[in-house]
C-alpha positions as CSV (number, residue, x, y, z in Angstrom):
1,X,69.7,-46.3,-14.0
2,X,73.1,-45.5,-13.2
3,X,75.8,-45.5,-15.4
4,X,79.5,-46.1,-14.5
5,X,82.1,-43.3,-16.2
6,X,85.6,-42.6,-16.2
7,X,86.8,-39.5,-15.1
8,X,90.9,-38.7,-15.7
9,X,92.8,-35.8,-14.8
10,X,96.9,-35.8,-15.8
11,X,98.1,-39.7,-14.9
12,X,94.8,-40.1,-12.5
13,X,92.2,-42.3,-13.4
14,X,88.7,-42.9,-10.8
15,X,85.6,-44.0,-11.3
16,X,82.1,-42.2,-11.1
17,X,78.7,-43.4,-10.9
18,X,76.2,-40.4,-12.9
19,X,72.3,-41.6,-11.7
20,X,70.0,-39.1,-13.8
21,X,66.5,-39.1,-13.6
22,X,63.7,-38.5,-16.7
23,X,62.5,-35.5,-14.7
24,X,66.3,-33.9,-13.3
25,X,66.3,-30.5,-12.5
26,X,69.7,-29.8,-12.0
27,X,72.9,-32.1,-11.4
28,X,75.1,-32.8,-8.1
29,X,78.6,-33.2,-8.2
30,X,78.6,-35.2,-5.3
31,X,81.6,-36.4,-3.5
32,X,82.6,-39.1,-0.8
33,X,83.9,-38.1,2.9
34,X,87.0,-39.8,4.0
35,X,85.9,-42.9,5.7
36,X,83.8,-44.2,2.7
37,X,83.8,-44.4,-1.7
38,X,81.1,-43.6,-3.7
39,X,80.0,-47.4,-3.5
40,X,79.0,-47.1,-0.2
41,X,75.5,-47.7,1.0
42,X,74.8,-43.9,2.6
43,X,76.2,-42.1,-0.8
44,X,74.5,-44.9,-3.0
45,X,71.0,-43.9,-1.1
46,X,71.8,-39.9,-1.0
47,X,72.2,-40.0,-4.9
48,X,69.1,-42.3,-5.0
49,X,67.2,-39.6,-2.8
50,X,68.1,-36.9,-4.7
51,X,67.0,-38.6,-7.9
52,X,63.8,-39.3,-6.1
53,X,63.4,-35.4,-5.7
54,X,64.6,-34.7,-9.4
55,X,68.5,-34.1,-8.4
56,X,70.9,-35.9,-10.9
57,X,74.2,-36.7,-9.1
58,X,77.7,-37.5,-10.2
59,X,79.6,-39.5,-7.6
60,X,82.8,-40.3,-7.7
61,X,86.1,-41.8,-5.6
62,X,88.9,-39.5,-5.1
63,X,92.1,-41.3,-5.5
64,X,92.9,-43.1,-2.4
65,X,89.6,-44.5,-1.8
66,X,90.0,-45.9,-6.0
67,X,93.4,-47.1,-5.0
68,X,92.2,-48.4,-1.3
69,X,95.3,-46.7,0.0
70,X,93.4,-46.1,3.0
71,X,94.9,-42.6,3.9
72,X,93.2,-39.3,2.0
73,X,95.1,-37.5,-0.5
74,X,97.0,-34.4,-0.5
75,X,94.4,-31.6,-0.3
76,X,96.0,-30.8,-3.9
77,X,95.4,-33.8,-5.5
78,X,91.8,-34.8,-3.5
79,X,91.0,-30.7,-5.4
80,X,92.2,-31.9,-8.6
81,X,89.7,-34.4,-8.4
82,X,87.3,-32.6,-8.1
83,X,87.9,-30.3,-10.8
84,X,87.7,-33.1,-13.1
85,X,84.6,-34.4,-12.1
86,X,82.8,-31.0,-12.2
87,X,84.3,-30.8,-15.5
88,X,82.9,-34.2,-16.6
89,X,79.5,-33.5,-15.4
90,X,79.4,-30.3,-17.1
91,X,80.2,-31.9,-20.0
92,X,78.0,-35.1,-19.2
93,X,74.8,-33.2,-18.7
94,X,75.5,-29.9,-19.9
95,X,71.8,-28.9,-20.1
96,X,71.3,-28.9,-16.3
97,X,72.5,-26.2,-13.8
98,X,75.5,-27.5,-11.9
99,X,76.1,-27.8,-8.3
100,X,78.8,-29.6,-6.5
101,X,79.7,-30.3,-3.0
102,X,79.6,-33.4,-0.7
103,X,79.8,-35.1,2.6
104,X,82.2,-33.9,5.2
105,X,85.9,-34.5,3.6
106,X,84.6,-34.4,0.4
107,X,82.6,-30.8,1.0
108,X,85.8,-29.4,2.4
109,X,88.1,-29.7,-0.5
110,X,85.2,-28.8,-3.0
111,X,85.5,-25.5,-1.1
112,X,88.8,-25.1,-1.4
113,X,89.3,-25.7,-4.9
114,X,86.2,-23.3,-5.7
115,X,88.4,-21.1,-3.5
116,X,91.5,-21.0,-5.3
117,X,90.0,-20.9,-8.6
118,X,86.3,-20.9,-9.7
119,X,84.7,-24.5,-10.8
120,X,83.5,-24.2,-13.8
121,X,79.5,-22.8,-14.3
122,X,79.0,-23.9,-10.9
123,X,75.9,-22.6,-9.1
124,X,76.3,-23.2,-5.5
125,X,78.0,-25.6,-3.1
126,X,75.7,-27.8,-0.7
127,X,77.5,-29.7,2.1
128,X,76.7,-32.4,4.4
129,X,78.2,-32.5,7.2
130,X,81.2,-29.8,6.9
131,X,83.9,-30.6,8.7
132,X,84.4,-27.1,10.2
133,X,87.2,-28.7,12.9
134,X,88.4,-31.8,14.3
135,X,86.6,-33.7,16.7
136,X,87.3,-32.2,20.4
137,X,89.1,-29.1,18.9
138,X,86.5,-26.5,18.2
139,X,87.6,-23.7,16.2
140,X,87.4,-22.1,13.4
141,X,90.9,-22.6,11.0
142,X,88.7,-25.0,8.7
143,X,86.7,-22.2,7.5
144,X,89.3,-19.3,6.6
145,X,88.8,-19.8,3.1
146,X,85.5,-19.8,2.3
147,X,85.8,-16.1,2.5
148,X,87.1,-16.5,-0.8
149,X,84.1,-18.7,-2.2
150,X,82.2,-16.6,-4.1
151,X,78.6,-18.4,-4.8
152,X,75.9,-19.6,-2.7
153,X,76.5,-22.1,-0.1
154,X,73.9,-24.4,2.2
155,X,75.8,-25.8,5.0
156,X,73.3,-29.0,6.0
157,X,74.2,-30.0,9.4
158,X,73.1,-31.9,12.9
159,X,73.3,-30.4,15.8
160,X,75.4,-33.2,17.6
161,X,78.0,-33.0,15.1
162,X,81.3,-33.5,17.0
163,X,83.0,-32.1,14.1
164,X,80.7,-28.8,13.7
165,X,79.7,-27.4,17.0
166,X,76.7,-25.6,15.9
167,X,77.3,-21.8,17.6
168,X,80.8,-22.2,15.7
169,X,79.1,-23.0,12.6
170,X,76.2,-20.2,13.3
171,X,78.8,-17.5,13.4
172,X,80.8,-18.9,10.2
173,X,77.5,-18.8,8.0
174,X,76.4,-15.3,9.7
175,X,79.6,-14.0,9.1
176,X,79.5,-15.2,4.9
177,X,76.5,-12.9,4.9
178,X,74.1,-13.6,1.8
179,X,76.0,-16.2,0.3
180,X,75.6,-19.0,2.8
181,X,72.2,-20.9,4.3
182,X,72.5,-23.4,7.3
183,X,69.8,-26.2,8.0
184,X,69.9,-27.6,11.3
185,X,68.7,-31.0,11.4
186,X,67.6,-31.4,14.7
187,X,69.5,-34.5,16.3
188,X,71.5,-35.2,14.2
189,X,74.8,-36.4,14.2
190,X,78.2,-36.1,11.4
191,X,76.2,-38.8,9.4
192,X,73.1,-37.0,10.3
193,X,72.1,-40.4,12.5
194,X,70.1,-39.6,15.3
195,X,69.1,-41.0,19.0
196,X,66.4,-43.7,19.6
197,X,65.1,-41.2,22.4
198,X,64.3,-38.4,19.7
199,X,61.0,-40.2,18.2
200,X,62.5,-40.2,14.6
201,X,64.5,-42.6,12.2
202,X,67.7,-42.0,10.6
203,X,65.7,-42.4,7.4
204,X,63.8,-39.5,8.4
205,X,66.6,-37.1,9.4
206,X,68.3,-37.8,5.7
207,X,65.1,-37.6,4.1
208,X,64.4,-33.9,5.9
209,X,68.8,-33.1,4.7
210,X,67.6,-34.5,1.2
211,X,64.7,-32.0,1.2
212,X,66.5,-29.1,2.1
213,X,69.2,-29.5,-0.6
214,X,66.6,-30.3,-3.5
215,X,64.6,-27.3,-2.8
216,X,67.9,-24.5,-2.5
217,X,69.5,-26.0,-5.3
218,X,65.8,-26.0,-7.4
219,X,65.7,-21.8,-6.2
220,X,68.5,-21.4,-7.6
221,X,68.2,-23.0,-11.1
């Protein structure tokens, strides 16, 4: 069952959604990409996934999507956010191993806040979807920091993402050395949706994303 908390940092105030199963393993700090909340029906079925495959999750809205302001925050106060949700987790289910991380948007300012300052007894950083550069502008200015990210990172992506061309994202995990892991889901998409023409469901290619970040964060608990 989930239960709705409160998570505050200075005068902010969002809500986050903490889905724990009897058998969890370890616990997600799991946040939203730009275009959708932690309500939404892909995060909602990623938590329920990962619950499925023993992976407690903490979602949560950053503040615009709380305030439906419609435009994302200021990278200082979207990493603020994040802090504070680490921090409730920690504190929420403090006999887990903590991970944190999320889809696109939300991955991206996780790693820059673990960049600028160390969360908090985090083990690793699991992304979906990382948003290595905008759509039609390959390169690689997105990923300067995570030089300076000092734990393990998977990096679970499609190989049609328009916002991660995959040789671009090959060379950013090769070059992080030991530290980083990349799953290629085959077809995939940013959402990790895939064609009608490659024989499989969508269902399937987030079932085979879910897989991947169960068993990396279960090695490393």
């Amino acid at each position: 069952m989930e239960r709705r908390v409160a998570i505050s940092f200075g005068p902010e105030r969002v809500s986050g959604l903490l889905l724990r199963p009897d058998d969890a393993k370890a616990l997600y700090v799991f946040a939203h990409g730009a275009g959708v909340g932690m309500n939404h029906p892909s995060m909602a079925a990623n938590a329920q996934g990962l619950a499925e495959r023993g992976i407690a999750t903490l979602r949560f809205n950053f503040p615009f999507m709380e305030k439906k302001t419609g435009r994302p925050d200021h990278p200082k106060l979207a990493q603020a956010a994040v802090r504070a949700a680490v921090s409730a987790g920690g504190e929420m289910a403090s006999d887990l191993p903590l991970f944190a991380g999320g889809r696109s948007y939300g991955g991206r300012m996780t790693s820059q806040e673990q960049a600028t300052a160390p969360l908090p007894d985090v083990r690793g950083l699991a992304f979906l979807g990382f948003p290595l550069h905008p759509p039609g502008a390959p390169g690689f200015s997105r990923a300067a920091h995570l030089d300076r990210v000092n734990i393990p990172m998977l990096f679970v992506s499609g190989d049609r993402d328009a916002l991660a061309d995959l040789d671009l994202l090959k060379s950013v995990v090769e070059g992080l050395g030991e530290r980083a892991s990349l799953h290629v889901v085959e077809g995939g998409d940013h959402g990790l949706r895939v064609l009608v023409k490659s024989g499989r469901t969508n269902e399937e290619a987030q079932a085979e994303a879910l897989d991947a970040m169960a068993a990396w964060m279960a090695k490393l608990s």
